[in-house]
DOLOSE-790835 format. One record per residue (C-alpha): residue in one letter; residue number from 1; x, y, z. Coordinates in Angstrom, 3 decimals. Example, Ala and Ser with C-alpha at 12.3 -4.5 7.8 and 13.67 -1.06 7.14 Angstrom:
% residues 2
> r,k,x,y,z
> A,1,12.300,-4.500,7.800 $
> S,2,13.670,-1.060,7.140 $
% end
This chain:
% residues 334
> r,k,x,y,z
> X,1,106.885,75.655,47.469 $
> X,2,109.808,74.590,49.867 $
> X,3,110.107,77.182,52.536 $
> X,4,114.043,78.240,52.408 $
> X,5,113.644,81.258,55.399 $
> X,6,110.866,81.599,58.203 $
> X,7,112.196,84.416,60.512 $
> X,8,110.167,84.424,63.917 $
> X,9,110.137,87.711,65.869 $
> X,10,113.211,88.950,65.275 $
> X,11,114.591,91.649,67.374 $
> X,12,117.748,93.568,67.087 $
> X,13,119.168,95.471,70.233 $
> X,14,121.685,98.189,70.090 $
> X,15,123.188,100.124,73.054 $
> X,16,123.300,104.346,72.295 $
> X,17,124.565,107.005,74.554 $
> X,18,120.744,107.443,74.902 $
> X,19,119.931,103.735,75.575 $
> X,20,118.968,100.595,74.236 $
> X,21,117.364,101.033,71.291 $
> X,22,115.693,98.212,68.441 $
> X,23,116.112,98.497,64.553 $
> X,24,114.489,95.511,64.267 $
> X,25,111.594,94.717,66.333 $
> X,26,109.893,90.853,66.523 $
> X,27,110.240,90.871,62.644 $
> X,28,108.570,87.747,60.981 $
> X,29,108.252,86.931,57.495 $
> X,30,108.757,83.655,55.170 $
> X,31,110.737,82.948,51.628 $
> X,32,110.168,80.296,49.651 $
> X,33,112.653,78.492,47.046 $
> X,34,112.128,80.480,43.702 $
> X,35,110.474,83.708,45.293 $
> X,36,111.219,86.996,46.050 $
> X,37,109.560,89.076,49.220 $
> X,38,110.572,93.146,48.839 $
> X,39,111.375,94.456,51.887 $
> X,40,110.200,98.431,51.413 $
> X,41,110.399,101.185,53.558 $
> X,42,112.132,104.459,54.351 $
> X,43,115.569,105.432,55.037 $
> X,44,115.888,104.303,58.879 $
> X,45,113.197,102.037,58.914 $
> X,46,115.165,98.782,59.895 $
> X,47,115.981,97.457,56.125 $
> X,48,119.510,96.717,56.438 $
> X,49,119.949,96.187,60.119 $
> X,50,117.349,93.630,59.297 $
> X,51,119.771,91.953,56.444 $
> X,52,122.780,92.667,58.983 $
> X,53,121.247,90.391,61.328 $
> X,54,120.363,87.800,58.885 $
> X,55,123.912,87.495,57.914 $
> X,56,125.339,87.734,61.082 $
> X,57,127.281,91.093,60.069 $
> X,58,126.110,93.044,62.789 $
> X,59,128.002,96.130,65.094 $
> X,60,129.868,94.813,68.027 $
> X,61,127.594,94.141,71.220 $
> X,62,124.910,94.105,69.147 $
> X,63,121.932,91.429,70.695 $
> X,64,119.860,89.655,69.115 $
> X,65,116.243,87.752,69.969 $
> X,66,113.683,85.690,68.039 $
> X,67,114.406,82.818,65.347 $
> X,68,115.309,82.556,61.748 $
> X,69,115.397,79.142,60.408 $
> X,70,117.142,78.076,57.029 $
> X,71,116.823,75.538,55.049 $
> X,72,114.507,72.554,54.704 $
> X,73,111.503,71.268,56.381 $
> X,74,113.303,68.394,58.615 $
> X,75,116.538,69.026,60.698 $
> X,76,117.953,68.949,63.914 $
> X,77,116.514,69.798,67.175 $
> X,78,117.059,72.248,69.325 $
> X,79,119.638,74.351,66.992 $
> X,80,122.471,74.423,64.529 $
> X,81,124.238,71.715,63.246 $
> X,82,127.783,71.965,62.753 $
> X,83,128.047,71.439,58.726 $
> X,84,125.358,73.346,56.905 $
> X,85,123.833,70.433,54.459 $
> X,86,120.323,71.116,52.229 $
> X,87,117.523,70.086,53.247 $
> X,88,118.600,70.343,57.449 $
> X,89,117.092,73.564,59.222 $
> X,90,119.088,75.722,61.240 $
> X,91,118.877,78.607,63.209 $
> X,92,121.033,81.718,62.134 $
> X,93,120.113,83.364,65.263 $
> X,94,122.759,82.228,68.373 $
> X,95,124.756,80.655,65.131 $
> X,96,128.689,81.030,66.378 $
> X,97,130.913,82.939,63.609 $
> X,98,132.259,80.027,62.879 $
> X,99,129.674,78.573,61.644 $
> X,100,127.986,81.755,60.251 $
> X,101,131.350,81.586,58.247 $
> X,102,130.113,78.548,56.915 $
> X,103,126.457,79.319,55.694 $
> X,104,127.508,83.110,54.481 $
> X,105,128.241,82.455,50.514 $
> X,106,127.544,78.990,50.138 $
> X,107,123.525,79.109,51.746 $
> X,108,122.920,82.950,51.715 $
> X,109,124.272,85.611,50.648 $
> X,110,124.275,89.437,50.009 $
> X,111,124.448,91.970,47.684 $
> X,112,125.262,95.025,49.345 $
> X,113,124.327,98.738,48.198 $
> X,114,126.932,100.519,47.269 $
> X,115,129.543,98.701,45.385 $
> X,116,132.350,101.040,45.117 $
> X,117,132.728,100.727,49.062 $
> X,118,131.760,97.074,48.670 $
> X,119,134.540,96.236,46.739 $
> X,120,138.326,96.542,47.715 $
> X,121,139.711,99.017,45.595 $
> X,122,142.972,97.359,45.235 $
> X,123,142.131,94.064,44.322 $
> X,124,141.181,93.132,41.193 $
> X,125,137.584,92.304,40.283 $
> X,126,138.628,88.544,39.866 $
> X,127,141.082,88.277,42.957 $
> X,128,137.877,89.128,45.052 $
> X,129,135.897,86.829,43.212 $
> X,130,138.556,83.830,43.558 $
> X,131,138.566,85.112,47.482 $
> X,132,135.015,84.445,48.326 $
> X,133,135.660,80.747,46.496 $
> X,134,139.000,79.998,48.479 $
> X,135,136.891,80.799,51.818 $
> X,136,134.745,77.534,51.211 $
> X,137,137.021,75.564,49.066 $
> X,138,140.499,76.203,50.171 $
> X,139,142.334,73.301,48.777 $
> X,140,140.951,73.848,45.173 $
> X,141,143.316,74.140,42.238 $
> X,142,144.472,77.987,41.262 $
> X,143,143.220,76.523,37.837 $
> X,144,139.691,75.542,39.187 $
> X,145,139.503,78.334,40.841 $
> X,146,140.007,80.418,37.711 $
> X,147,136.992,78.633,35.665 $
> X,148,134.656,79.062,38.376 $
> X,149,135.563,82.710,38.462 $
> X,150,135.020,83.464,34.831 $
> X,151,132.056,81.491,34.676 $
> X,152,130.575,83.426,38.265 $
> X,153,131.148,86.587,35.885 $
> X,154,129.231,85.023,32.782 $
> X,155,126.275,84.210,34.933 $
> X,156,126.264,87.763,35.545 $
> X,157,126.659,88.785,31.941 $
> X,158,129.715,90.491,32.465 $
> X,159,130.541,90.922,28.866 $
> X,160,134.926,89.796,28.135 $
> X,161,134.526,88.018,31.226 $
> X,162,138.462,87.702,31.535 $
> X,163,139.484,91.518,30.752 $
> X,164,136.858,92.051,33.353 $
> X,165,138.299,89.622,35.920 $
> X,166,141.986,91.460,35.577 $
> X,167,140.662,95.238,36.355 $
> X,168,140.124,96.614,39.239 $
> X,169,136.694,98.309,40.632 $
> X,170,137.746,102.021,38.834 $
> X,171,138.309,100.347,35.850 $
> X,172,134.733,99.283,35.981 $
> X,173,131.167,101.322,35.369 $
> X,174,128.784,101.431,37.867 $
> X,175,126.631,98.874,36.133 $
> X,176,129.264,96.327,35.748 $
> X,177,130.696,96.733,39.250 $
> X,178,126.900,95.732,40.522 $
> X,179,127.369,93.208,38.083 $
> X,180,130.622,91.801,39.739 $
> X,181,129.006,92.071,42.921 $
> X,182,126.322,89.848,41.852 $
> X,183,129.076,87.859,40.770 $
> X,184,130.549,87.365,43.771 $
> X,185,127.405,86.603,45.979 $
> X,186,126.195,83.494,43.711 $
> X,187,129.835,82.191,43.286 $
> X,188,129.828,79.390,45.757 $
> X,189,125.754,78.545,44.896 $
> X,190,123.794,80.099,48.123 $
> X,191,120.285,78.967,47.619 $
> X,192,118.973,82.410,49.855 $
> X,193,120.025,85.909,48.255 $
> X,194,119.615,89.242,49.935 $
> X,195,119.738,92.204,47.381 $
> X,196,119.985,95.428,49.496 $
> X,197,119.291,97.664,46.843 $
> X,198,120.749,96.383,44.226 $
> X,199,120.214,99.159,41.121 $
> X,200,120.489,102.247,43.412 $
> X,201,122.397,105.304,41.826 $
> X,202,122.574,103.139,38.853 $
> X,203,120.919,104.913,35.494 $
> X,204,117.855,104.009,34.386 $
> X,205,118.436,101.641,31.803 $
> X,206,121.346,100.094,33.536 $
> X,207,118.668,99.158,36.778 $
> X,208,116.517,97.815,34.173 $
> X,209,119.147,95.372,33.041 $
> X,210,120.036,94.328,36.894 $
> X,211,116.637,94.102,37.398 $
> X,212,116.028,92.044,34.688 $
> X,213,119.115,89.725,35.592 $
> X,214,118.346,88.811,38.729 $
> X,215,114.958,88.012,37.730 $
> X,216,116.340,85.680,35.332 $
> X,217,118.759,84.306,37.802 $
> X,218,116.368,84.070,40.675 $
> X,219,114.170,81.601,38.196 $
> X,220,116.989,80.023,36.227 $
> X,221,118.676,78.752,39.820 $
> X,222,115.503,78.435,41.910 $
> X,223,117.145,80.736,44.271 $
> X,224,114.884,82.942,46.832 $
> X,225,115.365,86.230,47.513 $
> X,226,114.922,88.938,50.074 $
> X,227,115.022,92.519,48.061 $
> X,228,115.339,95.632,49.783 $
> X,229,114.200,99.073,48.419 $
> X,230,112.205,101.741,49.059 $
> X,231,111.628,101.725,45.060 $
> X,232,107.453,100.681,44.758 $
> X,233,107.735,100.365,41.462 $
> X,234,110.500,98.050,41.485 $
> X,235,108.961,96.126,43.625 $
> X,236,105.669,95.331,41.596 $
> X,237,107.705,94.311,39.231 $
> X,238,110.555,91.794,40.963 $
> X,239,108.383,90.463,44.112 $
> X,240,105.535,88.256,44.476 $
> X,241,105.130,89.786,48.019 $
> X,242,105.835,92.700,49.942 $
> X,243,106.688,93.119,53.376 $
> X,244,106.216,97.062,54.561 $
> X,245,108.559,98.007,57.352 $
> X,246,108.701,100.957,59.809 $
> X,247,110.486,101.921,62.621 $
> X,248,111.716,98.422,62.938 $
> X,249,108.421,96.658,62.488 $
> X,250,106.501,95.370,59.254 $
> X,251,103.683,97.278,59.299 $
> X,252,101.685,95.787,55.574 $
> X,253,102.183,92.281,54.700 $
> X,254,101.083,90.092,51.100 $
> X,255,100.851,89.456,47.836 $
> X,256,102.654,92.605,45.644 $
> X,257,99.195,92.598,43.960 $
> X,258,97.143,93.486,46.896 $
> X,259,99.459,95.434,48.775 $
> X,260,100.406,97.887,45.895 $
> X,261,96.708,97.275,44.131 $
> X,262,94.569,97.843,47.750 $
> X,263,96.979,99.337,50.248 $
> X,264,95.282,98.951,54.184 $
> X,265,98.343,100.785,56.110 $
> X,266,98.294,104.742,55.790 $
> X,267,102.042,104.287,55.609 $
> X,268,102.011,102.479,52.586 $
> X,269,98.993,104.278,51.090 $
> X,270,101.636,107.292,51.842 $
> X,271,104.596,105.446,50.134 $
> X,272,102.390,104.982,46.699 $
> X,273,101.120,108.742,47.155 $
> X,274,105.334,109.528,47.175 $
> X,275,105.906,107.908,44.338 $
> X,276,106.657,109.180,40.993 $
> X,277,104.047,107.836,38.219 $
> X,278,103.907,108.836,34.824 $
> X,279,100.499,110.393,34.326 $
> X,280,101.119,113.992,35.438 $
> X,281,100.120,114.789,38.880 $
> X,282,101.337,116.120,41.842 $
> X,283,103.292,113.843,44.579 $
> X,284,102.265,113.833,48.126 $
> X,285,104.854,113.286,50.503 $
> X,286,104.807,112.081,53.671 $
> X,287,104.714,115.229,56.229 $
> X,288,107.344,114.791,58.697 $
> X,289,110.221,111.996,59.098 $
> X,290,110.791,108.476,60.556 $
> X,291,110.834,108.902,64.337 $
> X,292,114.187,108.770,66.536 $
> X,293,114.556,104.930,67.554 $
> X,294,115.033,106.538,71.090 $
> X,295,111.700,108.948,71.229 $
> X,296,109.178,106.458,69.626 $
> X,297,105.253,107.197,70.491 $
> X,298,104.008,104.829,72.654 $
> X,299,100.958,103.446,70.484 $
> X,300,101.661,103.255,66.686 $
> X,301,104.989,104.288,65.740 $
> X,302,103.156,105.793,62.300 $
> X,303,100.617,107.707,64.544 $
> X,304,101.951,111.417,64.497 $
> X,305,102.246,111.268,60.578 $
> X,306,98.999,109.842,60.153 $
> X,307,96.105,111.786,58.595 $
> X,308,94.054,109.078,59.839 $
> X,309,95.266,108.500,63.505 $
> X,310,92.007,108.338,66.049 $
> X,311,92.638,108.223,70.062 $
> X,312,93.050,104.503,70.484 $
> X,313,96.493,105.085,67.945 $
> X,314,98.099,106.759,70.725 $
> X,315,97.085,103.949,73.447 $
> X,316,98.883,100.829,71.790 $
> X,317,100.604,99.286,69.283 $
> X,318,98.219,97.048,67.398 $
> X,319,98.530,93.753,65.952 $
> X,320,98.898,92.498,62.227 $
> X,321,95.126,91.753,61.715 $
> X,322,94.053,90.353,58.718 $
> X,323,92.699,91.905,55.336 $
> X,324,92.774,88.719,53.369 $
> X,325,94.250,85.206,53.812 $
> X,326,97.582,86.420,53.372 $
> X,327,97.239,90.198,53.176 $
> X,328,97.686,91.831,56.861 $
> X,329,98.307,95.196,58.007 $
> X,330,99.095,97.004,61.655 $
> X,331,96.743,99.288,62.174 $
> X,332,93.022,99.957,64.118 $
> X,333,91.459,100.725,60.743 $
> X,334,91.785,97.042,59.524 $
% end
């Protein structure tokens, strides 16, 4: 498969009133045209900063190291090119806003979490739509721009596509204003998505149907995907692999299969203890919380929850070493 992302050690830096501290810390994974990684972890673990970064969306003063390269497998030396084309690889990282302006919508885009406070409440849901066109294509006809909305909202089986357009986000359900924002991220044709997740506080049957849609999306338009839960169960069934990240670094790489089927980490062995399953049983939860980005341990970052930890934990952090050919996981018991 054509490799669409390949993010080298990214780091994220932010300054605190208690110092420098990283969200994201030498993060590297790959997506491929037509695939899906999940991105899983806890609350604080580095998900979204991680998505921030990849759009170029994050805080103010904000630094960032490392490399992510889009697009294809030739391209230009040394950096960015000034007019995003297929099949030319670029560097996000160091890209000016300009041209991050550029590559958001029409080469990757996002699907934020919550989209009540996504959406602006006084537009309507077609306005917003037509907004995100207008920022790529700003000479197109009002009439162009029309079609293109109503048929963004019918690849999202929005049901009366134009009595949808004309309301505004209250108007809408929850399911429908997910739907929108799916909508509006695959309007202009972005060939990368990032679904930060996508179905939560949605109802059960209502996620299914996301899930379901972006699935068919994802395959229908060959686009990949970078989805972000802390859901394991909706990640075995959207991704082919998982990425498992904590306190800013992946921790469990691989195939969904093996990762979820044979788990190496403790932390992700702890995740699938968590999780609800529906033969009766009791969950086990994790005993204590994601450490404060400014009081990590000095060895493994996992190492005072660990049930498992042994001296040499505490000395270092280790390296991914390998379970498989593609399965990996951070941690001395590999």
């Amino acid at each position: 498969m054509q490799q669409l992302l390949d993010v080298r050690g990214l780091t994220v830096e932010l300054a605190t009133a208690a110092g420098v501290v990283r969200p994201v810390d030498g993060v590297s994974l790959r997506i491929a045209a037509g695939e899906t990684v999940g991105l899983v972890g806890e609350s604080g673990s580095g998900k979204t900063m991680l998505a921030l970064a990849l759009m170029g969306l994050l805080p103010t003063g904000a630094r960032v190291g490392g490399e992510a390269w889009l697009g294809g497998e030739a391209g230009a030396a040394g950096g960015a090119s000034p007019a995003p084309t297929e099949g030319v690889r670029r560097n996000l990282v160091g890209m000016g806003e300009r041209e991050l302006r550029g590559v958001r919508g029409r080469e990757v885009a996002m699907i934020f979490q919550e989209p009540m406070t996504s959406l602006n409440p006084v537009l309507r849901a077609g306005e917003q739509i037509a907004e995100a066109i207008r920022a790529h294509e700003p000479g197109l006809p009002r009439a162009e721009v029309r079609r293109r909305v109503i048929a963004a909202l019918e690849r999202a089986a929005v049901p009366e596509a134009g009595e949808r357009a004309r309301q505004y986000p209250h108007q809408l359900s929850g399911g429908l204003r997910q739907r929108v924002m799916i909508a509006m991220a695959l309007a202009c044709g972005p060939r990368l998505l990032i679904a930060d997740e996508p179905t939560t506080a949605l109802d059960v049957t209502v996620q299914r149907q996301i899930l379901d849609l972006l699935d068919e999306l994802r395959r229908g338009l060959g686009l990949g995907m970078l989805f972000i839960t802390h859901d394991l169960g909706v990640v075995a069934r959207v991704a082919e692999r998982v990425a498992v990240l904590y306190a800013g670094r992946i921790v469990e790489e691989g195939p969904a299969r093996e990762v979820l089927g044979r788990p190496r980490h403790p932390y992700t062995q702890g995740l699938l203890a968590a999780s609800p399953r529906m033969e009766r049983g009791k969950l086990e939860p994790i005993p204590g919380t994601v450490p404060r980005l400014t009081a990590l341990p000095p060895g493994c970052a996992f190492e005072p929850r660990c049930s498992q930890r042994r001296a040499e934990c505490a000395a270092g952090m280790p390296e991914l070493r390998a379970v498989t050919g593609e399965h990996a996981a951070r941690c001395v018991l590999v």
